[in-house]
N, C-alpha and C positions, 0 to 999 in steps of 0.2 A: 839731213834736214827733215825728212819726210817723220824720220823716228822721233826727231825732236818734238813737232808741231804735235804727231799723235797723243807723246804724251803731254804735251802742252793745253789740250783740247779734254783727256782724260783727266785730268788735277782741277782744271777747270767746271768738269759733271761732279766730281767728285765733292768739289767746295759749296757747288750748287743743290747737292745732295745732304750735305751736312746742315746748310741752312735751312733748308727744309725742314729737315728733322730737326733743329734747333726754333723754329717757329710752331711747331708740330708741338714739341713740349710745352714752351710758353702758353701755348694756348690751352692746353689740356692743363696747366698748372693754374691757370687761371679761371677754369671751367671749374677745377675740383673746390677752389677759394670760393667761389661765388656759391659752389652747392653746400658746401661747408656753413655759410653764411646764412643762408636759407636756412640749413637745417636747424642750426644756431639758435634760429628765430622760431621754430616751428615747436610748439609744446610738448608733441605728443611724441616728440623726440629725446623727451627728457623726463620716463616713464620706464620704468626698471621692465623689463620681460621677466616671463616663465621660470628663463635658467639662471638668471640674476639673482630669482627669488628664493630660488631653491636650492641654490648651489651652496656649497660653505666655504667658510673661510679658507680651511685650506683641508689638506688627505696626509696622511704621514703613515705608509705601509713598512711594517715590520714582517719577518719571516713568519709570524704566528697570530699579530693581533694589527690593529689598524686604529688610528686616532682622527676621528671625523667631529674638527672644532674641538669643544672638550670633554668628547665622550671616546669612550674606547670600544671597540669590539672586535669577537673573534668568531669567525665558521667556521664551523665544523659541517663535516656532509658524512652520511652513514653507508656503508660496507654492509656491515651483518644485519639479517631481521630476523625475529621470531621464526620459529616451524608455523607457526598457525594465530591471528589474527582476531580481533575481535569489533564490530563497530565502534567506533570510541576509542580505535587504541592511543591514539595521539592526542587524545583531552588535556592530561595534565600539562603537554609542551604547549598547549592552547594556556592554561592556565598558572602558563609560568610567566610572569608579568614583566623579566627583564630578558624576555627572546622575542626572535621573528622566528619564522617559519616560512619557508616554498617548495612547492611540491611540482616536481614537471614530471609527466604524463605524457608516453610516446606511442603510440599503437603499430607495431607488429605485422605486417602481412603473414598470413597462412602458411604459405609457400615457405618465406624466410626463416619462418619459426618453426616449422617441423625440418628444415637444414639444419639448424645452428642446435637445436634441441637433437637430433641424430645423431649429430658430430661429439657432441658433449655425451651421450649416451653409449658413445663407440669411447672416450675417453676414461669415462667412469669403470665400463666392464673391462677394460683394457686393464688398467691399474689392478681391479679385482684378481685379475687373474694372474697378474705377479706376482701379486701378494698372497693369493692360496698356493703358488707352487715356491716360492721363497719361504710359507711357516708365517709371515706377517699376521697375527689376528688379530691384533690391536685395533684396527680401523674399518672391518671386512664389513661387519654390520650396517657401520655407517656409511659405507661403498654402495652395497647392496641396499636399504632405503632411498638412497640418493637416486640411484637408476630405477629405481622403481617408480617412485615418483616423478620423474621426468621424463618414463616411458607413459603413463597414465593422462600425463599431459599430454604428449605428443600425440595419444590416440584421441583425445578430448578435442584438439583442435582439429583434426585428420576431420573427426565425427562431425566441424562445425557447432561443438557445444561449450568451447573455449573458444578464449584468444591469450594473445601475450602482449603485452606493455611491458615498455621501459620507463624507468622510474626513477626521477632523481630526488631527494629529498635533502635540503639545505638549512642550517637553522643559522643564525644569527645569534649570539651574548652577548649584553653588552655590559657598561659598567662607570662607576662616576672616575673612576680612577685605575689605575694596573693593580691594586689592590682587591678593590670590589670584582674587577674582572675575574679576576684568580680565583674568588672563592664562587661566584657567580657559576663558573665555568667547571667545578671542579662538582655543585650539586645539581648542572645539569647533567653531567656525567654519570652521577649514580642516578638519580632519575630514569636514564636511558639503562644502564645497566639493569635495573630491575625492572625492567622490562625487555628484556633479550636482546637489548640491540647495542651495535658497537659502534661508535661514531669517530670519526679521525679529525684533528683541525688539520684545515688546507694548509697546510705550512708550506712558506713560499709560493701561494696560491690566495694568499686571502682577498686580493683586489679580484682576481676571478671569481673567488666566492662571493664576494661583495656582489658583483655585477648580476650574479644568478640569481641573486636573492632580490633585486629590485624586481618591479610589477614590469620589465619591459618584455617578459617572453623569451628571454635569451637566459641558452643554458651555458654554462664554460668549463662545466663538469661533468659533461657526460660520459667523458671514460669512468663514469663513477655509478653508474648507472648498473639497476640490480633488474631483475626478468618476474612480471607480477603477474599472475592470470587473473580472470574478471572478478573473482570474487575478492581478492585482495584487496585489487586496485579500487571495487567499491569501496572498500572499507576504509579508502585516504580519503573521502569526501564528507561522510557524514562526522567526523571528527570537528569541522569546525563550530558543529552546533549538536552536541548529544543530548543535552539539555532541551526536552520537547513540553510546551507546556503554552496551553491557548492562554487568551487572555479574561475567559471566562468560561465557565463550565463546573463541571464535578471535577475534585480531588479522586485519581484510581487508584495512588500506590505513591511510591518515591522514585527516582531515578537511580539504580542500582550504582550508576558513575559517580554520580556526586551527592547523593544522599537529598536532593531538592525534591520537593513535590512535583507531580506530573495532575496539573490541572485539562481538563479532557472536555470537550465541548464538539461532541458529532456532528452536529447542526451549526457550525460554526461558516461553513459556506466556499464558495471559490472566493479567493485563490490559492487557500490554506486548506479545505478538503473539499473536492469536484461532489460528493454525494455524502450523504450521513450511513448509509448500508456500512454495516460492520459483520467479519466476517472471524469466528474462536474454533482452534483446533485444538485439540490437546486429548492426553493419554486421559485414560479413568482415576479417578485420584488428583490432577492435576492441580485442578481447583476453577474448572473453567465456568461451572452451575454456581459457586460461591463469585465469582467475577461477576458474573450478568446477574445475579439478587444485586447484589451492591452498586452495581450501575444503573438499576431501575430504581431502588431505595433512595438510593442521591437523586436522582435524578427527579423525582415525586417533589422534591422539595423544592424545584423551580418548576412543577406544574408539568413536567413532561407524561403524558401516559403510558402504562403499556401494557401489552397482553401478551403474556406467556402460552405459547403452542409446546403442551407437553406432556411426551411420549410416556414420562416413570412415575407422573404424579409426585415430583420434589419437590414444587415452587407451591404448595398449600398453605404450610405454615409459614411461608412470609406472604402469602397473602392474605391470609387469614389475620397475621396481626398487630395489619395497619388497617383491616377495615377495607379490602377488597373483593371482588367478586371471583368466587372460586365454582367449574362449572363442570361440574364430573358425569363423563361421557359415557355410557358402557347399555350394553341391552337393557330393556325395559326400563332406561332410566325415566324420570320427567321431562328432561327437558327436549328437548326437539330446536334442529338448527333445517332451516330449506335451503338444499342449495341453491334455488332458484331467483332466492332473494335480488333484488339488484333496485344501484341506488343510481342516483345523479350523476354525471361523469360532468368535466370539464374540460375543452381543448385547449388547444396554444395560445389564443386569442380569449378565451377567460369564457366562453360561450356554455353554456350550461345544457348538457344533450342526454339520452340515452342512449348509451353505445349495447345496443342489443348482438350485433354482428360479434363483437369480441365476449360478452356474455354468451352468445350458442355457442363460439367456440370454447368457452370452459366448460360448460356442464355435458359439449360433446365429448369431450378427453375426457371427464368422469365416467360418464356412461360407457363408451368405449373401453375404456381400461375396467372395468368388471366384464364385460361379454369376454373381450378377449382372456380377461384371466380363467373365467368358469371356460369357457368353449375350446380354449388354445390352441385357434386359429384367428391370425386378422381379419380383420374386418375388410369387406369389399366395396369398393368404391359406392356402387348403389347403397351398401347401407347406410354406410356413411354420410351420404347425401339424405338419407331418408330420415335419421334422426338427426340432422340439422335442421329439417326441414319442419319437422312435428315440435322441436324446439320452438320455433318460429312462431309459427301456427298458435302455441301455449299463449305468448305473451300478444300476439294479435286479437286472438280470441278476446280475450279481457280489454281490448283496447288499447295494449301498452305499444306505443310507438317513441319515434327519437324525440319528440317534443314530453320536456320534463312534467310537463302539466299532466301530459297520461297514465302518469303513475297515480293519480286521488280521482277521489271521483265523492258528489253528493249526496249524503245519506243520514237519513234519520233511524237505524236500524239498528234492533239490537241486539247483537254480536258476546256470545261467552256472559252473559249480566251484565254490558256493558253498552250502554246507548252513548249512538254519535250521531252527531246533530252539524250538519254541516259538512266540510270537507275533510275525508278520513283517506288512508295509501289504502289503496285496491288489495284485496287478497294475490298475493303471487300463484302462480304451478306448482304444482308438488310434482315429484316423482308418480304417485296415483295415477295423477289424474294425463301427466307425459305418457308412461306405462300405459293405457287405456286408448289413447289416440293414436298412440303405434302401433300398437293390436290390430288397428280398423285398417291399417294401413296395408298393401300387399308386401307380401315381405315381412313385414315386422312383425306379424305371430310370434316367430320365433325367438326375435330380439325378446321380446314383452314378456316370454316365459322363462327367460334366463335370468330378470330383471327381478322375478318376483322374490326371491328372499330379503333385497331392499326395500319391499315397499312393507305400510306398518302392519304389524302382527308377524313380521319376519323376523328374524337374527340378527339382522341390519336396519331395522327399520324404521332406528333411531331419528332419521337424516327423513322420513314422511311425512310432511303436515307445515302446517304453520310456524313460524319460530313463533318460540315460546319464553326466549332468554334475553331479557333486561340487565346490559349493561351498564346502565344506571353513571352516576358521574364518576365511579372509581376509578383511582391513579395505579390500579396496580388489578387486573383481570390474568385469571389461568384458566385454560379450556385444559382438561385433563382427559385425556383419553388410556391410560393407565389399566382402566379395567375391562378392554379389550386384549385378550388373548394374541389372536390370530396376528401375524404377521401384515399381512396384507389386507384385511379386517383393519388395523390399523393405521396402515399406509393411506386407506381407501378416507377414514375418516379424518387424518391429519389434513388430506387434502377439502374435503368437503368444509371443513373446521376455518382453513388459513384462507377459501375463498371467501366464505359467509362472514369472517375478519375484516378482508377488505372492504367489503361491502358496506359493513354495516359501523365497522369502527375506523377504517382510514379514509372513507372518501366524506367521512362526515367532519366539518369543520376542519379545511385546508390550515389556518391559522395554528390550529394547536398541535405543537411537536407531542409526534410520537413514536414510539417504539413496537414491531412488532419482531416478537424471539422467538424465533424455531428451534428448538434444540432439537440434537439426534435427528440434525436436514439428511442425513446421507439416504434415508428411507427414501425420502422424495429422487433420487438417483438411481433408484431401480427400477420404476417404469416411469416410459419414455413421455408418458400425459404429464407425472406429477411434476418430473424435473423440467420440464418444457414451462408448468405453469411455474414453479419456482422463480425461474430464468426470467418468464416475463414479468413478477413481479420486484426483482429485480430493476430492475429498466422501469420502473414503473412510480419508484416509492419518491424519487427527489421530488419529484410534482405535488406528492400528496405532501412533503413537508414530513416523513416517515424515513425511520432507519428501519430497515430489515436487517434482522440481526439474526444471521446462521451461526449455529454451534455443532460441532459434531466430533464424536470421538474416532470414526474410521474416515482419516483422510483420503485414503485408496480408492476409498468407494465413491467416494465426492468427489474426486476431480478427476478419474479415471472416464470419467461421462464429459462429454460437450455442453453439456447445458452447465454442468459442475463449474468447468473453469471460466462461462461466460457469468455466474453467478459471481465467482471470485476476481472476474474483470472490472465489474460492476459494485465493490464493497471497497470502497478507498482506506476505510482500517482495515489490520486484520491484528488481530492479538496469537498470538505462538505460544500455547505453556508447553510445558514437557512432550515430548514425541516418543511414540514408541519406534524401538530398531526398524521393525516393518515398514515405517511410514517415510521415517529421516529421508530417503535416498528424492520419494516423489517430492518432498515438500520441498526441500531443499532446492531440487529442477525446478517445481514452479516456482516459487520465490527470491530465487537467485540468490542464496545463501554461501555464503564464505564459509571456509573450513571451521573457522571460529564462533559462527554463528550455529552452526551444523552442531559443534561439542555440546555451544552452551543446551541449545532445545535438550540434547542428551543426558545432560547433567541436572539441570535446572531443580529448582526446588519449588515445594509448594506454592503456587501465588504467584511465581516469579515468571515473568515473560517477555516476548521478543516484540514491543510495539511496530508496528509500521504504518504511518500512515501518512499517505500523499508521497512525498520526496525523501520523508524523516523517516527515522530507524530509532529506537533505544531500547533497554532495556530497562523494564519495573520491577517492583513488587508489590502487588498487591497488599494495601494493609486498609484493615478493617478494626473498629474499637471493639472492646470487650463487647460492650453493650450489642452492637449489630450480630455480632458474633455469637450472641443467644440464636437467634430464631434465623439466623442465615445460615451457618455452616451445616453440613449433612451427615458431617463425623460425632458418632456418640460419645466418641472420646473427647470433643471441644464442646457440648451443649450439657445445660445447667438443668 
């Protein structure tokens, strides 16, 4: 009885359990009707999504190709690559009109990369030496490169002057039909083939390929993944755009990839170039003196000015004949430059001052770099201090203070045949009259008599007296200093030449673009005054609305200096023609050049060169008409 009733009481929870949950439903079935119904009514429930929009009809994967709706396609992902690289190498698969392309990029730790590079280096000499004691020489060669090259790496990254990336590279075909695929497929194949690379379709993988090649970040191939170091792997970036070309400026050259014009615009601003400073290296012969004629020529014809700083006396006959001011520097010439000169400065707020403080410190690095080179020994803090200080004094004396008004002053007097009648600029210091007040000074006897072959009636004594040299409105000014000998004689005056420049031709009329070119800068890189003032002019020229434009043929000498490679921090182009063997190894470290990039500088041809400017990379060449080609080129073999 007792057994009965339990389960009598059980069957009973049991059936009270079931209705529950049979009320339980009902009501949830009727919660879901009523949301239904809602939803039913509600509009914006009846508004296609994202994946509605973009999804297709339907996918149909085959072992080799894939039919999405009514197109076909097939991946392929690449295995083999070239030995050696060039920017641009992937342009034409850019310019192949029925692919995609995706690139995945994997970065390497140090540690893991010189393991796995080890291991591979134990595997390679391993093989080697089976094969020189079996007689194998079929492949020893290419054994022995192999490890050599990947021991060169693994010391590259040991040094921290590499890295290693994994690389996946996936392309897409596509096609209107299994027809067009086929043949689609068959001329990106040689395409790729002539250009060293081996591509496989994902057979039985194409939906994987598929998946790798959409923008979502996911790779499904990366056991297919090859080993790139940094300069390769830059060279999968600039591929999407080799094609470099402002949207106004001068015509330089053509694009050696695609044969299009490279239109060039220095002054063209952020976000497309942070400063107009342009920065030319190249071997003798290059063509880099026939580059910068031709960029200043072009350039004249939208109003840009410029003044050629130059060391050989080449740039005469093109200034000579467009009607330029040409201004030849050497002992007992005419003309006279002061370095004392100094104009109007401007700060960050547009305020108009004399910055005297940064003027004594140029003409102290002047002065100082001749004691020290005649005396050779530095200078001692007290002198130092003493001809800062008689600098000072020079431009006080006269009245000249930070208020712009102190530079003129009121006068009816007449000056050289020449009466001025109202307000005229003050006579500046000369070296003389500097020389002279140092003298009185304790201490500076001795300065004063070291000074004396620069002052006038000296050897030097070009740089004594008033300027005397009217720049006048020309588009096209060469200071030649050519017919200075001396070495350092002419270091001395390129620097007096490029400050009395600024002064007098960049800080005048902020509005109007100009150019100032230093060729053969590495001079300024042998003492520490010139390259310092370099450096700061540098840093200095985007305000003025000015490209300082370095050219030099010994890159060693140039960026072997700290001032060198802050000048080339500071230059957002830099054009590359031909390199000599000596140079390739530094250029290449500073500019992070791929092996590819490294051949072309080696091989290059006349004219032809490595642009870089801003993010962009290409290669030109230089081309010039007949016509420019009279009175620009420096080869008597090209002039009429």
């Amino acid at each position: 009885m007792k057994f009965s009733l339990f389960k009598k009481r059980d069957t009973e929870k049991a059936d009270e359990q079931a209705l529950q949950k049979d009320n339980n439903l009902k009501k949830k079935k009727q919660k879901t009707e009523k949301q239904k119904e809602n939803n039913f009514h509600d509009p914006f429930n009846h508004v296609s999504d994202i994946k509605q929009i973009i999804a297709s009809d339907g996918i149909y994967v085959d072992r080799n190709y894939m039919q999405i709706n009514d197109k076909y396609v097939r991946i392929y992902y690449f295995t083999d690559y070239p030995a050696s690289v060039n920017i641009g190498w992937l342009e034409d698969l850019k310019l192949f009109s029925n692919a995609n392309i995706s690139i995945h990029v994997y970065p390497e730790t140090n540690a893991n990369a010189v393991k796995r590079l080890t291991t591979k280096i134990t595997q390679l000499q391993s093989q080697l030496m089976l094969d020189e004691e079996e007689g194998n020489i079929a492949e020893l060669g290419i054994l022995q490169r192999a490890s050599e090259s990947l021991e060169a790496l693994r010391e590259n990254i040991q040094m921290n002057r590499d890295k290693l990336f994994y690389v996946t590279i996936v392309i897409a075909v596509y096609g209107d039909s299994l027809a067009e695929l086929e043949h689609n497929s068959k001329t990106l194949e040689e395409v790729l083939a002539s250009k060293s690379i081996k591509a496989r379709s994902a057979i039985f993988r194409q939906e994987q390929g598929f998946k790798s090649l959409v923008p979502t970040a996911e790779n499904y191939l990366a056991d297919s993944s090859r080993n790139f170091n940094v300069g390769a792997a830059i060279s999968l970036f600039p591929f999407a755009s080799p094609e470099y070309s402002h949207r106004q400026g001068i015509p330089v050259g053509i694009n050696l990839f695609t044969g299009s014009p490279v239109i060039f615009d220095p002054f063209i601003g952020p976000p497309v170039l942070p400063n107009a400073n342009i920065a030319v290296f190249a071997q003798a012969g290059a063509g880099k003196s026939f580059m910068m004629k031709l960029l200043a020529l072009r350039s004249a014809l939208l109003g840009v000015r410029t003044v050629f700083i130059d060391p050989e006396g080449e740039y005469k006959p093109v200034v000579d004949r467009v009607g330029g001011v040409h201004i030849k520097l050497e002992p007992n010439c005419k003309h006279i430059i002061n370095p004392f000169d100094i104009e109007v400065d401007v700060d960050d707020e547009g305020i108009e001052f004399i910055d005297l403080l940064q003027k004594a410190n140029e003409i102290k690095g002047l002065v100082s770099m001749i004691i020290e080179k005649i005396s050779k020994t530095p200078l001692t803090a007290y002198e130092l201090s003493l001809i800062e200080e008689t600098i000072l004094e020079e431009y006080r004396a006269r009245g000249i203070t930070r208020n712009p008004e102190s530079l003129y002053e009121q006068s009816t007097q007449e000056i050289d045949g020449k009466y001025y009648i109202g307000t005229r600029q003050k006579q500046m210091p000369t070296l003389s009259s500097f020389t002279k007040r140092l003298s009185e000074k304790p201490g500076g006897e001795k300065l004063a008599q070291i000074l004396k072959p620069y002052l006038k009636g000296g050897t030097m004594g070009l740089f004594d007296g008033q300027s005397n040299v009217d720049l006048k409105d020309a588009l096209l000014i060469s200071f030649d200093v050519s017919g200075i000998m001396d070495e350092f004689l002419k270091t001395y005056a390129l620097y007096v030449v490029t400050n009395w420049v600024w002064e007098k031709f960049v800080k005048k009329n902020i509005k109007q673009k100009k150019f100032v070119i230093v060729d053969e800068a590495w001079m300024f890189m042998k003492y520490e005054h010139t390259a310092n003032f370099l450096e700061n002019l540098a840093r200095r020229a985007r305000k003025r609305n000015t490209s300082l434009t370095i050219a030099s043929q010994s890159f060693m000498e140039f960026a072997n200096s700290q001032q060198g490679r802050a000048v080339l921090t500071n230059a957002a182009t830099v054009f590359l023609l031909r390199q000599s063997p000596t140079d390739i190894d530094a250029v290449q470290e500073v500019f992070h050049l791929s092996k590819g990039e490294r051949e072309f500088l080696l091989s290059s041809g006349i004219g032809e060169a490595l642009l870089k400017a801003g993010r962009n990379s290409t290669v030109i060449k230089v081309v010039a008409s007949d016509y420019e080609k009279e009175f620009i080129s420096t080869n008597p073999n090209e002039q009429t």
